[in-house]
N, C-alpha and C positions, 0 to 999 in steps of 0.2 A: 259787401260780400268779399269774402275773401279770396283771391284768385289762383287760380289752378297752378300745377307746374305745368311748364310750358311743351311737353311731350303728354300733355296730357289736354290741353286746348290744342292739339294738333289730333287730336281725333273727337273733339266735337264737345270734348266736356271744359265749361268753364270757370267754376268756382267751387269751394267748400259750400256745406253747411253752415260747419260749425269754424266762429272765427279763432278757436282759441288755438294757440301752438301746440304740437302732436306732443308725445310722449316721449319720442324716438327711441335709442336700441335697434335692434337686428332682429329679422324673420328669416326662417330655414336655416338657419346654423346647421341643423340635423332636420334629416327627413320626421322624425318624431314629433319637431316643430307645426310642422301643418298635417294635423288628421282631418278628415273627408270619411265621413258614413252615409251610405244612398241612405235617404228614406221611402218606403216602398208606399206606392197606393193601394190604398184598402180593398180596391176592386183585382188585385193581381189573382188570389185567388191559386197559393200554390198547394198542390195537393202531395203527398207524404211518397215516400222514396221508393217506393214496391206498390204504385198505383200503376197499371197496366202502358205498359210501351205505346200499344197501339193507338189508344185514347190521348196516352200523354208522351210524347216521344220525345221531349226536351228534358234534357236533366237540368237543375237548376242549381248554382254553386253560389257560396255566397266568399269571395275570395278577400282577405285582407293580404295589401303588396304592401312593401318597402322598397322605393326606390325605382318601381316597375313602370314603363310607358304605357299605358292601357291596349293602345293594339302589340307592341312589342310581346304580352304579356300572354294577346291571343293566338299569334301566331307560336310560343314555345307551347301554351297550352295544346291546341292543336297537331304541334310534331311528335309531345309525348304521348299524344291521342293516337297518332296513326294517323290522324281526319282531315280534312281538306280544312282551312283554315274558313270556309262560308260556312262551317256548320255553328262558327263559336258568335254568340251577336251578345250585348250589352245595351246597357240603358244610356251610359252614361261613359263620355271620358276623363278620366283623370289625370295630376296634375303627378310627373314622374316623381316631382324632389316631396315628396310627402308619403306618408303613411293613408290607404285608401282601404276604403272597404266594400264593395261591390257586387251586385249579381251575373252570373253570366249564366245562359244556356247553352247549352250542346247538345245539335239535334242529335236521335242516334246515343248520344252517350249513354253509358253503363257506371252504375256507383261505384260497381270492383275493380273499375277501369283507371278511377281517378290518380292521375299522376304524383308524384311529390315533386317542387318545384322550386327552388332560391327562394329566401324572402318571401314566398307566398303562404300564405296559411291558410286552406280549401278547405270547407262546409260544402258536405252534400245537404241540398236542403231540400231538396224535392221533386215533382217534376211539374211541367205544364205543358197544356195541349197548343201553343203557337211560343214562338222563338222572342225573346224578349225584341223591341222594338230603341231606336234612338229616342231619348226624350221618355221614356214608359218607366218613369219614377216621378214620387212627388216632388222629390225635392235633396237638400244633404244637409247634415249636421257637421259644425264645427267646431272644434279645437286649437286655436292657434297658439303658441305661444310666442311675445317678443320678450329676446333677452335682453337685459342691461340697458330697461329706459332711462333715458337721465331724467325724465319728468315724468313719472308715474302719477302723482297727483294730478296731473293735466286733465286725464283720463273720463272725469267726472266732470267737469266743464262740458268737452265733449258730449258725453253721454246724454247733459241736460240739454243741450243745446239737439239734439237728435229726435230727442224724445217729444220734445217742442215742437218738430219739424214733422215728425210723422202723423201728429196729432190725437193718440189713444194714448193712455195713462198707462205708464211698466213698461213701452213698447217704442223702441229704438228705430228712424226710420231715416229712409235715406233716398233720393234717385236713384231711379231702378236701370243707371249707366250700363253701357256694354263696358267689360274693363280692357283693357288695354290690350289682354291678348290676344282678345279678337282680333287685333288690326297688325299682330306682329309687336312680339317685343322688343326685341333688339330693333328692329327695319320697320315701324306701323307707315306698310304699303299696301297692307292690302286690301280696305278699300278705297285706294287710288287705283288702284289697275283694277276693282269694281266699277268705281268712278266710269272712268274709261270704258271698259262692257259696255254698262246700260247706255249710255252716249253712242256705240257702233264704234268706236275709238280702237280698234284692234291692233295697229300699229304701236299709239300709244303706251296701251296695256303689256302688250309684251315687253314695251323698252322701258315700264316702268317697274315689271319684274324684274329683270334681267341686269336692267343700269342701271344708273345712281346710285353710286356708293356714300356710305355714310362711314362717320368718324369709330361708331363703336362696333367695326365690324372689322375683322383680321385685314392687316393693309397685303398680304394675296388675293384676298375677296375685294378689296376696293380697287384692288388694281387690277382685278379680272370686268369690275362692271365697267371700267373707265375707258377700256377696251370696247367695249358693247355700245357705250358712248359715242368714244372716237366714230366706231365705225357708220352708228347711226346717222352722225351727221356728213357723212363721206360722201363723194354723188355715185361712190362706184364702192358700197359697201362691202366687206370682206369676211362673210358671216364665219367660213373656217378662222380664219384669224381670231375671232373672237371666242368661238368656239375651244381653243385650243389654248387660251387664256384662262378661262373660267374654269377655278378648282373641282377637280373631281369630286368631292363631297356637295357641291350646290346640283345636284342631281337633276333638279327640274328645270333650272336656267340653262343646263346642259343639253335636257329634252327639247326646250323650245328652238335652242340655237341650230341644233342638228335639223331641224325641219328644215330653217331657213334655209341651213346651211345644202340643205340636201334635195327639197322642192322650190324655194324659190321663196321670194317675199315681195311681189310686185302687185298682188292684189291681195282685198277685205278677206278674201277667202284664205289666202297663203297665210297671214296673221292669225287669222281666226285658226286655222289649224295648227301651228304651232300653238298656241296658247292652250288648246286640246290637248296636247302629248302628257299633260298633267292629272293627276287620277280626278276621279269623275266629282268625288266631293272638295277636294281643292279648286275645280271651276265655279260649285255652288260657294261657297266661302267665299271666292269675290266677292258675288253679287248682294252674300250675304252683310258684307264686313259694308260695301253702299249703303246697305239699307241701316244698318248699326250704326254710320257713323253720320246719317241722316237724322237719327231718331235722337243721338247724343244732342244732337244741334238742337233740335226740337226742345228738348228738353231742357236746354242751358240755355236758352231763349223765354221759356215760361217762367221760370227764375228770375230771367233779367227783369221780366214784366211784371213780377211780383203776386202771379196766380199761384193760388195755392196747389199741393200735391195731394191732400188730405180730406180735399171736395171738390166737387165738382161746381163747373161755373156754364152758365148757358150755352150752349152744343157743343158739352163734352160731349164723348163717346165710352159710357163706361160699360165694362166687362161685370161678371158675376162669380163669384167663389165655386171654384169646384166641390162635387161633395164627397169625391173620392180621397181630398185630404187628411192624412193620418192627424188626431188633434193639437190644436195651437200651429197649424199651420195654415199661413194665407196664402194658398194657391189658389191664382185667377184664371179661369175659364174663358177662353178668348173667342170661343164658339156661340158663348151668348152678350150679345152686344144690345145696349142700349142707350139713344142719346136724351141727353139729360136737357129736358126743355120744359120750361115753366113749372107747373106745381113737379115735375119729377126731379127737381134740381134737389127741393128738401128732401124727397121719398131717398132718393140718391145719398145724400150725403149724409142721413141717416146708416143706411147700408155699408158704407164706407168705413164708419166712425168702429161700428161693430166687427170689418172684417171681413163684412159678404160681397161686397164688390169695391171696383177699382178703376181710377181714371184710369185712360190707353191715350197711346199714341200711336199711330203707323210704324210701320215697317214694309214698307211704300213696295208694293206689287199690281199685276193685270188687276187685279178684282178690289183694290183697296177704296175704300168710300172715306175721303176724309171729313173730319170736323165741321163744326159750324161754331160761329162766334167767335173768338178772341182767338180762342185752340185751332180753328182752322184756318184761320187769318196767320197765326204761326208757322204751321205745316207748309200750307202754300207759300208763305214767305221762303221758306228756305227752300222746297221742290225748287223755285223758281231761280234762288239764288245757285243751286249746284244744276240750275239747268235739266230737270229730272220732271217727269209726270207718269203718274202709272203705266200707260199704255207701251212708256220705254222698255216696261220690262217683260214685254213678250216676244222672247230673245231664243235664238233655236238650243235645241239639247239641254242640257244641263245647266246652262243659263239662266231660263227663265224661271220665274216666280210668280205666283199669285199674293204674294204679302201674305200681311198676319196685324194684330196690335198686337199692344205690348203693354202692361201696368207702367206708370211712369213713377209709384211709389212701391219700395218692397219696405216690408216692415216686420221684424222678430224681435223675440226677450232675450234679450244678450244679460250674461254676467259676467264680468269680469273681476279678476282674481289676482292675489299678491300670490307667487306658489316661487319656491325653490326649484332649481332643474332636474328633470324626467331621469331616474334611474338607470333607463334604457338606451336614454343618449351614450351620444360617444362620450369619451373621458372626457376628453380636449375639448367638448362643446359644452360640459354640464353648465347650465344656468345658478343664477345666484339667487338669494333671498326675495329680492324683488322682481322677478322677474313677472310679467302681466300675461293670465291667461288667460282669452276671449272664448267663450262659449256661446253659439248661436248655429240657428237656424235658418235654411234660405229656399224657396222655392226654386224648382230646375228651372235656370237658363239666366237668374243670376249670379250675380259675383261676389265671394268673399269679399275680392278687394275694393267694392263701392264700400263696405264697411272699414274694414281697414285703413284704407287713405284717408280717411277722416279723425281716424285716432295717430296716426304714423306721420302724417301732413309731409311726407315724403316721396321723391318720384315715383313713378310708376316701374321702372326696375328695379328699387329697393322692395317691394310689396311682394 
């Protein structure tokens, strides 16, 4: 197998698929580069734009941005409203350097209301009677374009070499990896100071926010954590000195310091509260990015072992196809679990082969029941290697988790295209004759770039 780059076995993933060399070229030249279309579930059920307020008091927008950070986008949305910015919720967030296309509702909102807004281009599309939900889409459609690969014939090596892996004929697949941003692009820390959490590690966790600097970060930021450092290891730490180090733009290493700096850091509880001062979904994102970069493990471990991703083998744990999927897509339903043991191993891998279900793996919370056989034999290998067992993560507040699985294969029909550069690009970006354009499909929650880094064979900050 061929082996990962090395920012990218530093959270958990360790090999390609496919052994052949990428394509290479450039991604995101221009925001046009990477398009992003939610795909909605069949059961959303939006009802037409003069369907009664009272019944349905969310307006529903279907917004394409250019260049827009998805809350940045809610919160302008919201000031042109007049409206408190909780009234605006989404399914999904987006990736700023791309072109996106998205739902939002506004409770209260009014069609005649609807703002004009930069780079945004707003559909009213309806309304519905509850506020859209995180995660309450099937999935997103892609578009990527890379410019000026020097091996475009690569491309197709690859693709066999995918197609092989996922196991279904037409049908491109891959490990269903957390990508990299889960864990922080520039800095993937965060789940080490998850790490830390679920262990009770509260001191740690903060000082591995806050310090260790790294090379590809502005040398005022490395010289603000080196500070945080020093002082950590001081016997008579000087948390304003550090505090007054650390660049006003790192806003939440600022929060944390200021606690220390202003209640004290002598016990679990003084820790734990500073690492609090951070909003409430940035504390679940820890714990989150632990259980991510547990499950990467997991899964570059089944690999190692030579178990397939495409069937199932005695005490898997497999999931079933959701039926709210809009068609040709494999979204797995992680609410019906079943482990595959003796005659269910074929009923199973039957089901698989067609689409209707999916091996899992953990995403290790209070309530997670793992594996049996070879798969649980891995799982607990590595809980035990990071020190970790469900029962860690009944963690106060915002903390803790109940787990979840997770498909450990996602699989879509990708096409890929020779195309000349986007009209619409910048001047200075237009693409050339050969430039390669991906078309595909992914269920919500994973990653373009487990597809991408396979054809690109490229770091993880080039993707």
């Amino acid at each position: 197998m061929r082996e990962a780059h090395p920012l990218e076995r530093a959270v958990g993933i360790d090999s390609y698929v496919s052994d052949a060399d990428g394509v290479g070229g450039r991604l995101r030249v221009a925001p046009e580069d990477f398009r992003v279309r939610e795909l909605e579930l069949d059961s959303l059920n939006v009802r037409p734009p003069d369907a009664p307020t009272g019944d349905f008091p969310n307006l529903v927008l279907r917004v394409t941005l250019r260049g827009w950070d998805t809350n940045d986008f809610a919160g302008r949305l919201s000031d042109e409203l007049g409206a408190s910015r909780e009234r605006v919720s989404w399914a999904g967030t987006k990736d700023k350097h791309a072109v996106t296309t998205q739902l939002f509702t506004v409770n209260g909102g009014d069609a005649a209301d609807v703002p004009e807004v930069p780079n945004a281009d707003i559909e009213v599309v309806g309304r519905l009677g509850r506020t859209l939900d995180f995660g309450d889409l099937a999935g997103n459609g892609f578009r990527i374009r890379v410019r000026d690969p020097e091996t475009p014939d690569n491309a197709a090596a690859v693709t066999d070499a995918l197609t092989e892996f996922g196991g279904r004929e037409g049908r491109v697949g891959v490990p269903n990896f957390f990508g990299h941003q889960r864990f922080g692009s520039i800095r993937p820390i965060t789940h080490t100071v998850g790490l830390h959490v679920v262990r009770g590690e509260w001191r740690e966790a903060v000082l591995a926010y806050c310090g260790g600097p790294t090379e590809d970060e502005p040398e005022e930021t490395q010289a603000g954590r080196a500070v945080v450092d020093e002082e950590a290891a001081s016997a008579d730490p000087d948390w304003h000195r550090a505090l007054d180090r650390i660049p006003g733009y790192l806003g939440y290493e600022r929060g944390m310091l200021h606690r220390l700096a202003e209640d004290g850091a002598e016990t679990d509880e003084d820790w734990r509260n500073a690492l609090e001062s951070v909003p409430s979904n940035l504390q679940r994102l820890f714990v989150n990015a632990a259980q991510s970069y547990a499950f990467n493990r997991m899964l570059s471990e089944r690999r190692d072992r030579g178990l397939p991703f495409d069937e199932p083998v005695e005490g898997d744990v497999v999931c079933f196809a959701d039926r709210d999927a809009p068609g040709g897509l494999e979204l797995p339903d992680v609410s019906r679990l079943q482990t595959a043991t003796g005659r269910r191993v074929d009923v199973m891998s039957r089901h698989i082969e067609r689409g209707r279900a999916f091996v899992t793996a953990p995403l290790v919370g209070t309530d997670t029941e793992l594996a049996e056989g070879e798969q649980g034999d891995i799982e607990r290998a590595v809980l035990d290697d990071l020190d970790l067992e469900p029962g860690d993560f009944d963690l106060p507040g915002n903390f803790r988790s109940t787990g979840t699985r997770r498909a450990i294969l996602v699989r879509t029909d990708l096409d890929v295209e020779r195309e000349s550069g986007d009209d619409d690009a910048d001047t200075d970006a237009a693409g050339g004759a050969d430039d390669l354009v991906f078309d595909f499909a992914l269920p919500h929650g994973s990653y373009a770039t487990a597809v991408m880094r396979e054809y690109l064979k490229a770091g993880p900050l080039d993707l």
